[in-house]
Every structure is written in C-alpha cells, then in structure tokens.
C-alpha positions as CSV (number, residue, x, y, z in Angstrom):
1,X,248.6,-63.1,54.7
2,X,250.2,-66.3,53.9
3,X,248.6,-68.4,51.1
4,X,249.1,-71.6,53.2
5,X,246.0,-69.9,55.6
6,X,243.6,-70.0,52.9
7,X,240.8,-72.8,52.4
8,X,242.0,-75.1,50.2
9,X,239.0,-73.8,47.0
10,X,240.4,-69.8,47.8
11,X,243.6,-70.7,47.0
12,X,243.0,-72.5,43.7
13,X,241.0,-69.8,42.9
14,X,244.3,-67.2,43.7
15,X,246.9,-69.7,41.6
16,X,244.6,-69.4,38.8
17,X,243.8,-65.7,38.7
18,X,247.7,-65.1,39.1
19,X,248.7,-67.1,35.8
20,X,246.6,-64.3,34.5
21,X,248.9,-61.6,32.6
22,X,250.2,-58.9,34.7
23,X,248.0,-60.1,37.4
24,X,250.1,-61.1,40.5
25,X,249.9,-63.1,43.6
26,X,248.8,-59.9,45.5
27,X,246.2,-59.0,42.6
28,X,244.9,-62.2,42.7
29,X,244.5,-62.7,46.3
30,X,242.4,-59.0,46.1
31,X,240.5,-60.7,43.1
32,X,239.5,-63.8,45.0
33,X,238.5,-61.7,48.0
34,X,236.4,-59.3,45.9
35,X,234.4,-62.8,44.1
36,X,234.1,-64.1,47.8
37,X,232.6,-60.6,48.8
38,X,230.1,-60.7,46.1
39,X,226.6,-62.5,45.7
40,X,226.3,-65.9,45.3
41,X,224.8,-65.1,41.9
42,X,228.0,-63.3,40.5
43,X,230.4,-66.2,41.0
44,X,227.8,-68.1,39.6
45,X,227.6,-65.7,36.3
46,X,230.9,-65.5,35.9
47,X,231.8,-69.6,36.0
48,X,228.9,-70.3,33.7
49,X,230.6,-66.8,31.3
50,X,234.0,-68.6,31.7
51,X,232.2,-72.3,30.8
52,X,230.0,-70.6,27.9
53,X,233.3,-69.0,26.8
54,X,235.5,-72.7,26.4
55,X,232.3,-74.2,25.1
56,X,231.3,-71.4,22.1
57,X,234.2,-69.2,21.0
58,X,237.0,-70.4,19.2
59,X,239.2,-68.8,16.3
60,X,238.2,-68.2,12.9
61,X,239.3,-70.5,10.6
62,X,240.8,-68.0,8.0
63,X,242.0,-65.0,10.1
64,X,242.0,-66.2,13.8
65,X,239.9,-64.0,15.1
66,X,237.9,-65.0,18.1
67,X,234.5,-66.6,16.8
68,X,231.6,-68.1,18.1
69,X,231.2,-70.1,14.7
70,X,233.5,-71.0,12.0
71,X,234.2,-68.0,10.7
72,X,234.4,-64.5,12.3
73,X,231.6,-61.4,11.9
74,X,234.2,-60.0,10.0
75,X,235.0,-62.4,7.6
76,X,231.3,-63.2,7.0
77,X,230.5,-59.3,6.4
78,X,230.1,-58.6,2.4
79,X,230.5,-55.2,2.9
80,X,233.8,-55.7,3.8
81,X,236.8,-55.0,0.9
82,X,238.0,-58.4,-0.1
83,X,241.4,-57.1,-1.9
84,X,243.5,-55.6,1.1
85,X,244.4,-58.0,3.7
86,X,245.9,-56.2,7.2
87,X,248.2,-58.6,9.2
88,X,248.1,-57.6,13.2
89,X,250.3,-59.1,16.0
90,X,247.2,-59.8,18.1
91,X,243.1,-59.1,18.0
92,X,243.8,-56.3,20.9
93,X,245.5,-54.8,17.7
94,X,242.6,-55.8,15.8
95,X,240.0,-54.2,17.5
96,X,242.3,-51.0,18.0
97,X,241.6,-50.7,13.8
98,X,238.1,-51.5,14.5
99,X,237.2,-48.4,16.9
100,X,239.6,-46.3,14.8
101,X,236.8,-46.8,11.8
102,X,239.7,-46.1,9.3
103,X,240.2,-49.7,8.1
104,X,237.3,-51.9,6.0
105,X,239.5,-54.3,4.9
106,X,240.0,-58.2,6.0
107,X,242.9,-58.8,8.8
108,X,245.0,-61.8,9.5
109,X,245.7,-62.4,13.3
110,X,249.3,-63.9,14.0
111,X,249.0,-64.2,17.5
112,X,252.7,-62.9,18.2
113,X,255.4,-62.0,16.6
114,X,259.0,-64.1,15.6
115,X,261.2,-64.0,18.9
116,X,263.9,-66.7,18.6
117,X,265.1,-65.8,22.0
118,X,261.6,-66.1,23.5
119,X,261.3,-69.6,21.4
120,X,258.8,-68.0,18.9
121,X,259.9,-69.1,15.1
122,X,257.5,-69.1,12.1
123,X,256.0,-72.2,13.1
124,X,254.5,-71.2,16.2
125,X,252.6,-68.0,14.2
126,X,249.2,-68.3,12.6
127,X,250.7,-68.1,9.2
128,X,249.7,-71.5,7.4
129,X,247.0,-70.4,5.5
130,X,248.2,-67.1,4.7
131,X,249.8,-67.6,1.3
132,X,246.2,-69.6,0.4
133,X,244.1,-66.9,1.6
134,X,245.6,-63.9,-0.4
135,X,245.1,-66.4,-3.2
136,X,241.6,-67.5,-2.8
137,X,240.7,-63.7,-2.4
138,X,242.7,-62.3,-5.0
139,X,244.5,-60.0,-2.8
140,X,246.3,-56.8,-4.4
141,X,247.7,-55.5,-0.5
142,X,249.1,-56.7,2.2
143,X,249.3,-54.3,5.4
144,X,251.9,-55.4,7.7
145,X,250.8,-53.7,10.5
146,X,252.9,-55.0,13.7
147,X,254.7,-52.7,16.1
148,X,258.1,-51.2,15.5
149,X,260.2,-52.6,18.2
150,X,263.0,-54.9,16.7
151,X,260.6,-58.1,17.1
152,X,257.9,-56.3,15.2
153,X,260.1,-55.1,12.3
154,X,261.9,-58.8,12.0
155,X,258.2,-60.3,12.2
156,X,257.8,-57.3,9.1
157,X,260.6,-58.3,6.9
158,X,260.1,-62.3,7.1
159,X,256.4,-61.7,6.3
160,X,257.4,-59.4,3.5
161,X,260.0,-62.5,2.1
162,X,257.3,-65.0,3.0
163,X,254.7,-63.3,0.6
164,X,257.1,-62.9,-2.7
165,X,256.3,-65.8,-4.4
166,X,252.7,-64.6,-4.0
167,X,253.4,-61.3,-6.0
168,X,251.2,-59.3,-4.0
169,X,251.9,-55.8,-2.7
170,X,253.7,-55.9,0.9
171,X,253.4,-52.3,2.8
172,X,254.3,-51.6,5.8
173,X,252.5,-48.9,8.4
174,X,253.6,-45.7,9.0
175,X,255.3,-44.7,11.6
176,X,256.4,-41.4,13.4
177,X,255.5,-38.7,15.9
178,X,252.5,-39.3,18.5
179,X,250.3,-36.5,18.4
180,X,250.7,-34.1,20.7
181,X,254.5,-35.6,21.2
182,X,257.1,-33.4,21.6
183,X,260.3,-33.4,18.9
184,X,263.0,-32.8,21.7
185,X,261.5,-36.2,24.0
186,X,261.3,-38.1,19.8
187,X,263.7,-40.6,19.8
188,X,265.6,-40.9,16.7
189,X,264.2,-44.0,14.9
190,X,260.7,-42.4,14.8
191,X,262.2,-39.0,14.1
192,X,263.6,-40.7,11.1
193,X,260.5,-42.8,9.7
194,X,258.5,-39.6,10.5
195,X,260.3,-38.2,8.1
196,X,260.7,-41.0,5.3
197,X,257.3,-41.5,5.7
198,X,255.7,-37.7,4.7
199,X,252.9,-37.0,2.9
200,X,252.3,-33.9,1.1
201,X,250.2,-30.9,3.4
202,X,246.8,-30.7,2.2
C-alpha cells in the first residue's frame, strides 16, 4: 500500500516509527496499524509514557545513565564499590552487567565509541568528566569494557592514553571463546586473546 493513501496523522505516525532503529518503513506501517487496532486507551497510555518519558528521565550527571533525577539509582546506592569504575559503549551494555550480577562497581556510559569515518571523535563521547570523576572517587581501576571490533579496541586504547596522567589502573575485558562455541568455527583473533587471556584451572 502506498504511503501517499494514508490519512495525513497515520502517516506521521509511520515516518516517525521508521526513524526508529532497525525499524523500517514496512515495520512501521505494521506498527501504526497495530496502535490503530488497539483501544483508544492504549494510544492514549503510550503518548502520555512517551510525554512522561521527555518530561522525567534524563542522564545522570556523573555516569550518563538514564535517570529520573540528577543522579542515577546506581550512583546514589552506598552499597555500591566506589574504587572500580567500568566504562561501557552504551547502558544496553550497562544493564547486560546488571542481570549478569557479577559487577558492583560504578560504570561510565560513553554513548558510542570513536569512529572517525562515521564522524564520531572524542568530543562527541561522554568523556568530560571522566578524568574528574576517577579523581573525586579515588578510583584504583578502570574497566574498559567496550566490544572488540576495531572501533571498540581504538575507543580501548585512546581511553587507556586519555587516563595516564590520572595514574590509575586501565584493564581491559577479556575476551575469547563463547561458551558452547566450537574451536574449528573460532576465528583467530579470539582464538588468540583466549589464549593470552588464561587463568589457571581451579
């Protein structure tokens, strides 16, 4: 169905829902027709979700969470350890640390990762307050924990010159073999850090 048969409001509502990532015209379109399908009450909800949303939550001041006050629940939490500081691409990543309950520490959101082709520099990542924070909290670590592709480990090694003057400890997360993963189907990168990065069986 052409767009141009739509009302006018339907296909507003499609040209927004496709600037959604990896939602497409066609994805949209289904979108818009599922809302339209729905009570009058859940379009309702979900406007006043979407309203409540640009109205209350913002990013936390010192780690750029997402917030509904000034700071984030985790940087507000005293149980949390002060002294290791774990720096993630995006709060998807985050969170990921979050279910995996092996983490306590505080994070630091960079919302990317340095892509000169793509226009991304230093500038355009969360890292102004950085340097200050591992100072005000007397940081002793700092877990760079962004992916391995070849964005990742450039975001890595700037971060770990960016933090020298600082003096604090810059590691890096490990990386290797998924479980369950198959050596033969390993490429040989990961092969390689799986095997740099060994620890002693227990």
């Amino acid at each position: 169905m052409s767009s141009s048969r739509l009302p006018q409001a339907l296909e507003k509502l499609v040209s927004l829902l496709a600037r959604l990532p990896g939602i497409g015209e066609r994805s949209a379109t289904r979108l818009a027709f599922y809302m339209l399908s729905q009570p009058e009450s859940y379009a309702r909800e979900l406007s006043g979700a979407l309203v409540e949303l640009v109205e209350r939550v913002h990013f936390c001041v010192d780690c750029h969470m997402v917030a509904e006050g000034e700071r984030c629940t985790i940087c507000e939490d005293p149980s949390r350890e002060r002294t290791t500081l774990c720096v993630v691409e995006g709060i998807a990543d985050l969170l990921a640390f979050e279910r995996s309950g092996a983490y306590h520490g505080l994070y630091h959101v960079l919302h990317g990762v340095l892509a000169p082709l793509k226009g991304v520099g230093p500038d355009e990542l969360r890292l102004a307050n950085l340097r200050g924070r591992i100072e005000a909290l007397g940081t002793s670590e700092v877990i760079v924990a962004t992916s391995s592709d070849v964005e990742g480990e450039a975001t890595a090694l700037y971060l770990l010159r960016h933090l020298a003057p600082t003096g604090v400890r810059v590691s890096r997360i490990a990386t290797g073999v998924p479980m369950g993963g198959e050596l033969e189907y390993v490429d040989a990168t990961t092969l390689s850090r799986a095997l740099r990065g060994r620890t002693p069986l227990e």
